[in-house]
mmCIF file of the N, C-alpha and C atoms, coordinates in Angstrom:
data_MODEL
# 
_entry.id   MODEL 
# 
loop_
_atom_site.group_PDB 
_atom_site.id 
_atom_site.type_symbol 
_atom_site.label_atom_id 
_atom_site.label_alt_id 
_atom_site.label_comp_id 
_atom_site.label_asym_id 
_atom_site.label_entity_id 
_atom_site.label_seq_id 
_atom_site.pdbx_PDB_ins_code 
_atom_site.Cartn_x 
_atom_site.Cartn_y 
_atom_site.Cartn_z 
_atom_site.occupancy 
_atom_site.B_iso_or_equiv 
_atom_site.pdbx_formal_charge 
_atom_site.auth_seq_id 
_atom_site.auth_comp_id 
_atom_site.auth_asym_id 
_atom_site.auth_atom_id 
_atom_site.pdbx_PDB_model_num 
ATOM 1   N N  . UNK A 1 1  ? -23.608 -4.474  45.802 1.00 0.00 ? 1  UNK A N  1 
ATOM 2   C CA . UNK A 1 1  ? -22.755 -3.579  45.006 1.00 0.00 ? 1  UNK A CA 1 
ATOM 3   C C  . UNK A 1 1  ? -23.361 -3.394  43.613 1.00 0.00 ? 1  UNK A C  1 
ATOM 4   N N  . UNK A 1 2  ? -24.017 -2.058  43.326 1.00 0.00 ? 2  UNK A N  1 
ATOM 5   C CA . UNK A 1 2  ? -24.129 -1.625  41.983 1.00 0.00 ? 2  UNK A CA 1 
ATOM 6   C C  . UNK A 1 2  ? -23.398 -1.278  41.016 1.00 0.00 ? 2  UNK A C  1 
ATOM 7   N N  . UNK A 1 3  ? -22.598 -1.411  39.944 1.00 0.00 ? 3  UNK A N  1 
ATOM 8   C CA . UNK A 1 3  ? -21.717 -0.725  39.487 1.00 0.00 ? 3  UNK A CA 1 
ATOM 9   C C  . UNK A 1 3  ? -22.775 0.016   38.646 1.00 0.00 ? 3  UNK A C  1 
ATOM 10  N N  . UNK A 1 4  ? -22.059 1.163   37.914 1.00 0.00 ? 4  UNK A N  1 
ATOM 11  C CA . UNK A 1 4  ? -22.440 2.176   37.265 1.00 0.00 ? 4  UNK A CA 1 
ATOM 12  C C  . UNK A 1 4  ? -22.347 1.652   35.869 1.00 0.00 ? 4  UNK A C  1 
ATOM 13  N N  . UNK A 1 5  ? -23.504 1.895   35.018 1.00 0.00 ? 5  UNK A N  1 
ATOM 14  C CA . UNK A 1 5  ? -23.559 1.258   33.490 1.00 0.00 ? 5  UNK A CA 1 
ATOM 15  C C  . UNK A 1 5  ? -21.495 1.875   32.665 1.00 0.00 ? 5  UNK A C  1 
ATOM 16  N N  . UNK A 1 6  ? -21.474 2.949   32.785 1.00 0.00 ? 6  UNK A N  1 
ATOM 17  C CA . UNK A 1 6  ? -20.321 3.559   32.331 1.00 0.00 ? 6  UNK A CA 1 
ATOM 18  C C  . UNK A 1 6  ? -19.159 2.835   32.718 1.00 0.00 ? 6  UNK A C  1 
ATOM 19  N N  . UNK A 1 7  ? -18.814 2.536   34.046 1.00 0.00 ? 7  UNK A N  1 
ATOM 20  C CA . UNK A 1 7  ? -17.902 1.843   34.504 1.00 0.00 ? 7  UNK A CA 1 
ATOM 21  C C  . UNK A 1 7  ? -17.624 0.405   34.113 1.00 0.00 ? 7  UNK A C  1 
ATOM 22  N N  . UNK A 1 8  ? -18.832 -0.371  33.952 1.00 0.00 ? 8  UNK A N  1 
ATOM 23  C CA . UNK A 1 8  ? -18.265 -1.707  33.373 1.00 0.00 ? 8  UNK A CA 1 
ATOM 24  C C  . UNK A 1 8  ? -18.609 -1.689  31.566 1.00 0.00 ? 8  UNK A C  1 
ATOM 25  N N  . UNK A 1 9  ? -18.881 -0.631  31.299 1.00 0.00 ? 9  UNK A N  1 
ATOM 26  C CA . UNK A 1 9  ? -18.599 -0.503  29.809 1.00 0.00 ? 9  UNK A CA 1 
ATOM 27  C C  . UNK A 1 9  ? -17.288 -0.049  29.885 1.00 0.00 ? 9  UNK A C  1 
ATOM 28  N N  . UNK A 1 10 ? -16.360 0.567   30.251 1.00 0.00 ? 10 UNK A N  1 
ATOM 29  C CA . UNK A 1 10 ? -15.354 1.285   30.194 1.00 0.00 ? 10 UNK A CA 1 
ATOM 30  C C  . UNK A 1 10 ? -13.931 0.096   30.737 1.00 0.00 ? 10 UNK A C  1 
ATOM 31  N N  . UNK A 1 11 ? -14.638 -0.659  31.735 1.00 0.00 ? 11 UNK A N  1 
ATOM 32  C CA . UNK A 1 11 ? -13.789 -2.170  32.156 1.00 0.00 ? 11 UNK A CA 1 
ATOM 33  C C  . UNK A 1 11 ? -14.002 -3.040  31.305 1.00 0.00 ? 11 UNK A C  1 
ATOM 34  N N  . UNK A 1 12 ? -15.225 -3.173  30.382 1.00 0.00 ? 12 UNK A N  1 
ATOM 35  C CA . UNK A 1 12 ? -15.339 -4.472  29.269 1.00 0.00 ? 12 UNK A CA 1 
ATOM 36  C C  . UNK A 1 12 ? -14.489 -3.799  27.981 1.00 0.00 ? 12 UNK A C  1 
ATOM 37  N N  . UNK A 1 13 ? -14.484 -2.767  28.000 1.00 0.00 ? 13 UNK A N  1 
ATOM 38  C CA . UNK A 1 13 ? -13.173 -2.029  26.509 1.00 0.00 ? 13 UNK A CA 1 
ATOM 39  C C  . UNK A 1 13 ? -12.096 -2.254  27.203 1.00 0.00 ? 13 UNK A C  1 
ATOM 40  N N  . UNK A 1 14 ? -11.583 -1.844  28.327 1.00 0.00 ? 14 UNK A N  1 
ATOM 41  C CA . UNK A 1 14 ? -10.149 -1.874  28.747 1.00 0.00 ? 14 UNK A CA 1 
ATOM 42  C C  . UNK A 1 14 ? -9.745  -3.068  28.418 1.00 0.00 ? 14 UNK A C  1 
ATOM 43  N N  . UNK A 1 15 ? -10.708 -4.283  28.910 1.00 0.00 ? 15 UNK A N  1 
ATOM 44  C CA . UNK A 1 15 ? -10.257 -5.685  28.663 1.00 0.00 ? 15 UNK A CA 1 
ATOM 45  C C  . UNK A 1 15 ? -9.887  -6.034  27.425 1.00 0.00 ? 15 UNK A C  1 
ATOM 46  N N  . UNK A 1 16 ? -10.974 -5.374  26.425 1.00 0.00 ? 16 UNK A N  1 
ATOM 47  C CA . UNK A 1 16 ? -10.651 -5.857  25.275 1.00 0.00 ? 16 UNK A CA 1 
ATOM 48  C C  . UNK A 1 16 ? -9.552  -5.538  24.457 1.00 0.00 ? 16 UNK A C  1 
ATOM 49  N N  . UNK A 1 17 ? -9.389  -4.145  24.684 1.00 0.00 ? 17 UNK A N  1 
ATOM 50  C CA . UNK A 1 17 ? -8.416  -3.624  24.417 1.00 0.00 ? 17 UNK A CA 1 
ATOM 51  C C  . UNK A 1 17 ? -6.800  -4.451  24.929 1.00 0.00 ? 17 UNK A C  1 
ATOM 52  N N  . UNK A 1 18 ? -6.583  -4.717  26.220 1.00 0.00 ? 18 UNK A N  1 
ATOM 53  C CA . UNK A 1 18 ? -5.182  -5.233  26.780 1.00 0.00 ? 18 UNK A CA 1 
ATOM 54  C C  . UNK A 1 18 ? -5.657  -6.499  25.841 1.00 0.00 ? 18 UNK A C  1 
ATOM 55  N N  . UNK A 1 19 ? -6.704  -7.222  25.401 1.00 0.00 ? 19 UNK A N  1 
ATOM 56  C CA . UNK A 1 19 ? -6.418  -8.886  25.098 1.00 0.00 ? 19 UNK A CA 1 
ATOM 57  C C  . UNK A 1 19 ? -6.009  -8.671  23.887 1.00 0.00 ? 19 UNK A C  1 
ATOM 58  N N  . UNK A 1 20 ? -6.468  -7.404  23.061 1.00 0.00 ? 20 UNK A N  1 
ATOM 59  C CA . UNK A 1 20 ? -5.844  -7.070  21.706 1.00 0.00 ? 20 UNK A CA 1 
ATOM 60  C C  . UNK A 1 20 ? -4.671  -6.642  21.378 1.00 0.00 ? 20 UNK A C  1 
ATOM 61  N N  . UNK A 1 21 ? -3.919  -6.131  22.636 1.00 0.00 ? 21 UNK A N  1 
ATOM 62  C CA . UNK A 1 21 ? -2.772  -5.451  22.913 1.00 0.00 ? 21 UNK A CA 1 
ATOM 63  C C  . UNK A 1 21 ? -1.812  -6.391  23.109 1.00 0.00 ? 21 UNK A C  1 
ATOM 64  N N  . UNK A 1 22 ? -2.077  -7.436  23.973 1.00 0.00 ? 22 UNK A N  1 
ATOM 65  C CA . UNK A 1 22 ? -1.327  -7.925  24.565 1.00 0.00 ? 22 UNK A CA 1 
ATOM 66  C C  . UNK A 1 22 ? -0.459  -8.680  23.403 1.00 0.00 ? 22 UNK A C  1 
ATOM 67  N N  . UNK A 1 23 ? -1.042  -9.325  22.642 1.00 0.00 ? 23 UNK A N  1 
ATOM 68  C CA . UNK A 1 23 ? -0.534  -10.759 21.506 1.00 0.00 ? 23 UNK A CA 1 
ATOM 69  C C  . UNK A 1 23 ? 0.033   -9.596  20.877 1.00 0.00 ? 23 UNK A C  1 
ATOM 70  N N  . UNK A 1 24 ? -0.678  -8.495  20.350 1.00 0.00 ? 24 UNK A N  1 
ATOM 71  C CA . UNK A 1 24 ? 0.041   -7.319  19.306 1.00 0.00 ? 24 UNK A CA 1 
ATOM 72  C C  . UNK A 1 24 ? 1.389   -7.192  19.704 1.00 0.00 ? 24 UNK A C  1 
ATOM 73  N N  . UNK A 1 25 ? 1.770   -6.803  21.032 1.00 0.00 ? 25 UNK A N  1 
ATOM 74  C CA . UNK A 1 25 ? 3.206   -6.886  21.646 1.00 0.00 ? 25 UNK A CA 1 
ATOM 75  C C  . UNK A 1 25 ? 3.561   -8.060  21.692 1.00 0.00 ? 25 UNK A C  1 
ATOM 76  N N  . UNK A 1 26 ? 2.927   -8.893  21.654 1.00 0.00 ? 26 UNK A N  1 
ATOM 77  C CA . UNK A 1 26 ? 3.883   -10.461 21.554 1.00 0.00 ? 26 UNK A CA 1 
ATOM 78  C C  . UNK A 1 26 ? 4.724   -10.794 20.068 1.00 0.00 ? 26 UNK A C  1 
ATOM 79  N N  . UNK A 1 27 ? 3.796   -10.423 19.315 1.00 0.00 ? 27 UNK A N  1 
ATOM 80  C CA . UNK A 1 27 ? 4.056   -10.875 18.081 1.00 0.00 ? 27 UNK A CA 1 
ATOM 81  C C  . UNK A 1 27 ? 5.582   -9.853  17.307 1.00 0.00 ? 27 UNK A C  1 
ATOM 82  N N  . UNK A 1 28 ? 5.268   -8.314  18.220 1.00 0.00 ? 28 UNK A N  1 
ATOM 83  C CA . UNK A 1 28 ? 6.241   -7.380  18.099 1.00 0.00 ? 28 UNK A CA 1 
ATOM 84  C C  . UNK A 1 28 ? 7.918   -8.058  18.283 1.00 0.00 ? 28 UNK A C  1 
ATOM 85  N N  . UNK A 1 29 ? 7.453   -8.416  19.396 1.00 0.00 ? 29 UNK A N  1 
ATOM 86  C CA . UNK A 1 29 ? 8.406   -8.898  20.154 1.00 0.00 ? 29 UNK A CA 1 
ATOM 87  C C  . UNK A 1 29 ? 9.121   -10.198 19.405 1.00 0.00 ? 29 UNK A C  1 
ATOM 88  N N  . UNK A 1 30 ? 7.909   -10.795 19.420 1.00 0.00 ? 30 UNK A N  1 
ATOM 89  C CA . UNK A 1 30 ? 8.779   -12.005 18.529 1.00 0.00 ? 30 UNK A CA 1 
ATOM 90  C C  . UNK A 1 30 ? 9.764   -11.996 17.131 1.00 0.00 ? 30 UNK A C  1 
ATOM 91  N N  . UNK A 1 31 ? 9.018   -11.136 16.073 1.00 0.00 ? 31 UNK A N  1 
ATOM 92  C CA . UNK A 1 31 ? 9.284   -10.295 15.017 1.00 0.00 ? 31 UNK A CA 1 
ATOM 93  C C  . UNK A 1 31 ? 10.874  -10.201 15.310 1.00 0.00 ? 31 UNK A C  1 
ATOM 94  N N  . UNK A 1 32 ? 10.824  -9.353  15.936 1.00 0.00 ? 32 UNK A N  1 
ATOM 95  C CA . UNK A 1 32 ? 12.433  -8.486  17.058 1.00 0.00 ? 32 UNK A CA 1 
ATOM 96  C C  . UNK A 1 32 ? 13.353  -9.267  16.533 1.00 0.00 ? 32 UNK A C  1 
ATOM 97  N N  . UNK A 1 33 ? 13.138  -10.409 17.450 1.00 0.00 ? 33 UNK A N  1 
ATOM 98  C CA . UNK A 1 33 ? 13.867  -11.442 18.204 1.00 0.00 ? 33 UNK A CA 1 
ATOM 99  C C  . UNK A 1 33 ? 14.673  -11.940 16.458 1.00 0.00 ? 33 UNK A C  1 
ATOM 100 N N  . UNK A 1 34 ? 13.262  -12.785 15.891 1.00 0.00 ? 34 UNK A N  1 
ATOM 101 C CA . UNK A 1 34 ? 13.886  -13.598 14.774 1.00 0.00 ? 34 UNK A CA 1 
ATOM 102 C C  . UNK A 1 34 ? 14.446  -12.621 13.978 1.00 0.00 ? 34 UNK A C  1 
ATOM 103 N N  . UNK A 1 35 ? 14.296  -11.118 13.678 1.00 0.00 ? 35 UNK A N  1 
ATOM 104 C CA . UNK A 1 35 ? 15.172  -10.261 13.201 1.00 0.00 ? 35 UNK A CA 1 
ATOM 105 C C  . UNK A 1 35 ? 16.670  -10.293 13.356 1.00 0.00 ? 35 UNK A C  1 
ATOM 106 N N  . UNK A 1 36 ? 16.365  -10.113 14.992 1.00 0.00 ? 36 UNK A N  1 
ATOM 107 C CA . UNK A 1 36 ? 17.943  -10.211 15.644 1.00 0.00 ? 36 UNK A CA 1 
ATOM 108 C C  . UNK A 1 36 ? 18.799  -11.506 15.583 1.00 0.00 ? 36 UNK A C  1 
ATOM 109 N N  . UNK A 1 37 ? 18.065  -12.563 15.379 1.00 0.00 ? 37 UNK A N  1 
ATOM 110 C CA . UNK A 1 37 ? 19.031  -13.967 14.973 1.00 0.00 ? 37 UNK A CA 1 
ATOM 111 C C  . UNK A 1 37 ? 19.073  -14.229 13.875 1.00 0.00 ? 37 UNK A C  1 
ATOM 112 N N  . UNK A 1 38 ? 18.405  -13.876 12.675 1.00 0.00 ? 38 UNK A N  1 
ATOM 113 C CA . UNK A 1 38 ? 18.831  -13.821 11.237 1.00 0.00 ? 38 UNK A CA 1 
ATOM 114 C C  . UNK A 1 38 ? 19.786  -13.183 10.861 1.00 0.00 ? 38 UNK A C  1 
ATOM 115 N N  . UNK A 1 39 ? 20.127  -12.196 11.468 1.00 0.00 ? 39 UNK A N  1 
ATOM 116 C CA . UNK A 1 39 ? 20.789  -10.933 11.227 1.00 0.00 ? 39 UNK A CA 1 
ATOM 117 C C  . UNK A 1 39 ? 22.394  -11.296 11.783 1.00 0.00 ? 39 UNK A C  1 
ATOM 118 N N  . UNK A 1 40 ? 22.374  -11.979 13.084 1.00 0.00 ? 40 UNK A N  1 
ATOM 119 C CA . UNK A 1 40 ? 23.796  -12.564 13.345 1.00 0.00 ? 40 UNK A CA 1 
ATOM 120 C C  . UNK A 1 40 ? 23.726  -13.584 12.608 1.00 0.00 ? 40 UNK A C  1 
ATOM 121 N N  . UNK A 1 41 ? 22.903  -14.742 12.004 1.00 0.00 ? 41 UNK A N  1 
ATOM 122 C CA . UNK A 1 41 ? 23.486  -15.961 11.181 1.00 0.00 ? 41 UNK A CA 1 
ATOM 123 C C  . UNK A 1 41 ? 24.127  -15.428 10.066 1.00 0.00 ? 41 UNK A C  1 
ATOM 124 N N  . UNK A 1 42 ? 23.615  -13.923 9.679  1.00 0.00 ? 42 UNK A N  1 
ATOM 125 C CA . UNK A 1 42 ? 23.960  -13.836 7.954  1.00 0.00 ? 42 UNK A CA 1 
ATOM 126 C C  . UNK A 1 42 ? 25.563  -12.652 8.418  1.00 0.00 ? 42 UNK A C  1 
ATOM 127 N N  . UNK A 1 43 ? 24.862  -12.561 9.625  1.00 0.00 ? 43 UNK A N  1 
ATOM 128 C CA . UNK A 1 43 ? 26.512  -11.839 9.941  1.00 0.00 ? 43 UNK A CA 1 
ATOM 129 C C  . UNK A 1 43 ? 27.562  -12.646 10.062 1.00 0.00 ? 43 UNK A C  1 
ATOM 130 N N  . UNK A 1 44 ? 27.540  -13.745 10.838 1.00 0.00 ? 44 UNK A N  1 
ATOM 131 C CA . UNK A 1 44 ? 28.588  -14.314 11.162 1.00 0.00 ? 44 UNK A CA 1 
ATOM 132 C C  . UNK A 1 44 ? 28.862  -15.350 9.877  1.00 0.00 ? 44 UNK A C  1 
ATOM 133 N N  . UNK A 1 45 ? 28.162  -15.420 9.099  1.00 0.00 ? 45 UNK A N  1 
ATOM 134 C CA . UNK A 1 45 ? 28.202  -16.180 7.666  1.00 0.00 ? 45 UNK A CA 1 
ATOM 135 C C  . UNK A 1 45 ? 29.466  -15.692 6.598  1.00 0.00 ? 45 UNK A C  1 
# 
């Protein structure tokens, strides 16, 4: 099996891209979260 120079340049960015993506949405996410429980402590305060 040969792959095509284009194709695993285009699979070594995709990768890099989702491993850069991925934590970026984690961290989104997390952000969220401690937003949303600060926000009821100072509410229910």
């Amino acid at each position: 099996m040969i792959r095509p120079a284009r194709t695993a340049r285009m699979a070594k960015t995709g990768v890099r891209v989702v491993s850069v993506a991925v934590p970026m949405m984690v961290i989104v996410i997390v952000v969220m979260v401690v937003r949303m429980i600060v926000h009821d402590l100072a509410y229910f305060r």
